[in-house]
N, C-alpha and C positions, 0 to 999 in steps of 0.2 A: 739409226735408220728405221722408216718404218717395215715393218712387218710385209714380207709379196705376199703373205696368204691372206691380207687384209686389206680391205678399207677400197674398194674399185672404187664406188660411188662418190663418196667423198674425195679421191684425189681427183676425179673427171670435174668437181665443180669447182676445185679449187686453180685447174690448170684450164681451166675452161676459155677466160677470156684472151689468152696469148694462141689460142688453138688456129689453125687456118680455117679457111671456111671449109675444105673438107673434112677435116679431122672435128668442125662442129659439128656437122653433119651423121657422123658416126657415134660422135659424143650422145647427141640429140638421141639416135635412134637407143643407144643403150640404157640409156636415163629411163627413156619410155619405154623400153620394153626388155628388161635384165631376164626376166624368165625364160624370154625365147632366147637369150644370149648364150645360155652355159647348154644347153641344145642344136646352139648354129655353130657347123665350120667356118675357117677364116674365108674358106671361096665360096660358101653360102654368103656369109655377110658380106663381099666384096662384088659379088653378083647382084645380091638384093638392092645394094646402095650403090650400084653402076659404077665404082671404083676396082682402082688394082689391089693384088692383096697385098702389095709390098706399102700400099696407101695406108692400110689397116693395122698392119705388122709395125708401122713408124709409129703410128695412133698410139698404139699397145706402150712402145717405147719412150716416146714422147709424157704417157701420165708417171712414167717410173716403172714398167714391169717389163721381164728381158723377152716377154713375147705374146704372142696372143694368147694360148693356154693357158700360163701364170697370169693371166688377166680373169681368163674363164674361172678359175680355182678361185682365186680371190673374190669374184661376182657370185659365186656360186656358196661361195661361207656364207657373206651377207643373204643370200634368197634363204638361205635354210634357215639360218633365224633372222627372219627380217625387222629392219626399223621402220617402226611404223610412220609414213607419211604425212605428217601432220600438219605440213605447211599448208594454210588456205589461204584464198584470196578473200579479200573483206568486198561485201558489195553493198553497193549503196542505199537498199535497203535492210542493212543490218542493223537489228538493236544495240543500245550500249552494251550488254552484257556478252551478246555475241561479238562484236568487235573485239570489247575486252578480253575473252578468250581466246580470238587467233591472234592477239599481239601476244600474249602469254606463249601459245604456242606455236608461235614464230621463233620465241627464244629461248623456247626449250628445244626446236631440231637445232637454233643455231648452237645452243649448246652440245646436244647428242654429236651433230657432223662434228664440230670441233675436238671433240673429247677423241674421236675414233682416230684422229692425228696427233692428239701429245701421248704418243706413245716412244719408248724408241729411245737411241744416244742422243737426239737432237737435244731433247727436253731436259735429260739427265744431267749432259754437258753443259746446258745451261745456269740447272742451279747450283752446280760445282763451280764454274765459273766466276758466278757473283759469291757465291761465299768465300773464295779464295781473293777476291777482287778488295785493296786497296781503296778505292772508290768508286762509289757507282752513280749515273745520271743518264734520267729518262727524258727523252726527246720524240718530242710529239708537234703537230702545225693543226689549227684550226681546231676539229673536234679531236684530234687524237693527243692534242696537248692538255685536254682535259683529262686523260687517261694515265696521262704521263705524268700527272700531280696526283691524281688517286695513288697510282704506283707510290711518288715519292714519298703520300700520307703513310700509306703501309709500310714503306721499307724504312724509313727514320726510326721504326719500332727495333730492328735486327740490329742497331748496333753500328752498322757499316755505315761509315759517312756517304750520304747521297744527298742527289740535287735534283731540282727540275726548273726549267724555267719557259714561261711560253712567248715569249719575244723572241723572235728569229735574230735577230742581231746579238742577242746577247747569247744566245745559243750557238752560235759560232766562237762570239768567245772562250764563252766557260769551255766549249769542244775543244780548242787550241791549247786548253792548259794542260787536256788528261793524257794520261802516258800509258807506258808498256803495261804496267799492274792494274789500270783501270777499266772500267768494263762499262760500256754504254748500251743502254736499251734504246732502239729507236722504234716506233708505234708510226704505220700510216698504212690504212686501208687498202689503200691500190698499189703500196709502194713505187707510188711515182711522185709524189710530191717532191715539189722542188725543193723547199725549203729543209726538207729532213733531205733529201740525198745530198744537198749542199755541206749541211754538217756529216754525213757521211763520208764525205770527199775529207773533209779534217780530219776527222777523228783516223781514216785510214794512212792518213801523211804521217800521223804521229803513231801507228804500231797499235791504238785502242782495241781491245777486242771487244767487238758488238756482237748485240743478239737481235734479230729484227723479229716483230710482229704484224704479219702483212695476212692479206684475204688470200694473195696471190703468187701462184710460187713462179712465176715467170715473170719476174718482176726485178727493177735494179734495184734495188729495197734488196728482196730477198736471194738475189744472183751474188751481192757482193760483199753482205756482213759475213759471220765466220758459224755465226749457228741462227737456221732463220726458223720461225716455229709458225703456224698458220693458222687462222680461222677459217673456219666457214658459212658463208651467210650468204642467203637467196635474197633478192631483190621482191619486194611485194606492192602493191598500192597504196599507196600514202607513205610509204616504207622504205627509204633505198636498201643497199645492201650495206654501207654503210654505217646507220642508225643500228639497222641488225647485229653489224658485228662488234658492236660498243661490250654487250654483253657476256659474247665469248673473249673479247682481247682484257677484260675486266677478269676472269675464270680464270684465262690462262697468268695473269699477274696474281691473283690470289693463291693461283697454284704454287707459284713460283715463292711467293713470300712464306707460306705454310714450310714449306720445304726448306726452307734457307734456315728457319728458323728451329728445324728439327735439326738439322746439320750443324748449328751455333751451339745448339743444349747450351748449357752455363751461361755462354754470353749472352745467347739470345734472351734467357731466361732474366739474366739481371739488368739487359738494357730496358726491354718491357716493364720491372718493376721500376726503374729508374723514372720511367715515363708516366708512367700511373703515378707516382709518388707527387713527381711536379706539375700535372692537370688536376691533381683531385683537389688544389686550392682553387680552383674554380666552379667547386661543386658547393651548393647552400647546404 
């Protein structure tokens, strides 16, 4: 679980899009103005924003904190040492090198917000998981099945039999074959894609334990695998949120492989030499 005396900011963007329009509303004002936040009562803020406080109080509940206080606290660690805001919007008369630098540092808050969420049993449970896991296979649709093959590049290194495939029909099968010992990673931005919840719906008929990687924690993606872990990434110009979180759902699988393969010592170590040994006849 993660930490209540942390991360307000980052859980508010990440439960943002399932929020109601008034719980946006609240979100919005806190986003733009955190200072005054750990300063206002809940019937100041509920006064100022023409809501009840029991509206505010849900708000509180609804990102993960058991109330408004525990929300202040958490808001209030972040203001004391704050992350710098980095994300800009590109505008149309930006030179190359300026551009070039708020795509850079578009993906380094997407990595900062992400990092202040793998913290926690979520993350832990994960890499315990796949190293105890039988077999593992990454499942991705569209751009996140590109992810889901980088994953497989990385993890054929640790030893553990794993798979990827990016045809959705064939991805429901290979999902049908895996069992109680197998452990499936599924990857999709909004966690609503059909095509990965589909193989979700498999892989659950058959007892698989999944890890999801989604943007969104309000999501059937992330409501129904068994450990869901999250990015975070702001939507920009020319930029979705999307393309953004290519580079944190990428982090958090590096994360994940680093890990697994500190956990294997010996194995890990001799599957790697195993592998070096049969590519290096492709080297002149």
């Amino acid at each position: 679980m993660i930490n209540e005396n942390q991360y307000c900011l980052a859980r508010i963007k990440t439960h943002y899009v399932k929020l109601s329009d008034k719980e946006k509303t609240i979100a919005d004002y806190i986003l733009k103005h955190p200072e005054e936040i750990i300063h206002t009562s809940i019937n100041q803020l509920a006064e100022d924003l023409g809501m009840a406080d029991s509206t505010v109080f849900r708000f509180c509940k609804r990102i993960g904190f058991k109330g408004y206080q525990a929300m202040k606290i958490a808001l209030a660690s972040e203001i004391v040492t704050p992350i710098k805001d980095i994300h800009e919007t590109i505008n149309e008369g930006d030179d190359v090198r300026t551009v070039s630098e708020k795509v850079f540092q578009s993906n380094m808050k997407a990595l900062e917000d992400t990092l202040q969420l793998l913290v926690g049993g979520s993350f832990e449970l994960a890499v315990k998981t796949i190293v105890n896991a039988k077999r593992v296979e990454f499942f991705g649709s569209g751009g996140s099945s590109i992810i889901a093959m980088d994953a497989y590049h990385k993890f054929i290194r640790t030893g553990i039999p794993v798979f990827a495939n990016s045809d959705s029909h064939m991805q429901l099968m290979s999902a049908s074959q895996l069992g109680e010992q197998d452990v499936a990673v599924l990857i999709s931005h909004t966690g609503t894609t059909k095509d990965t919840i589909q193989v979700l719906g498999v892989l659950k008929e058959n007892n698989v334990k999944t890890i999801g990687i989604t943007n969104f924690a309000k999501s059937p993606l992330s409501e129904e695998v068994d450990i869901p872990l999250y990015t975070v990434a702001e939507e920009t110009d020319y930029r979705s949120e999307a393309l953004s979180s290519r580079i944190a759902q990428l982090s958090i699988l590096d994360s994940l492989f680093i890990n697994v393969m500190i956990a294997r010592e010996e194995e890990g170590h001799t599957s790697l030499h195993k592998m070096r040994n049969a590519i290096s006849i492709k080297r002149m």
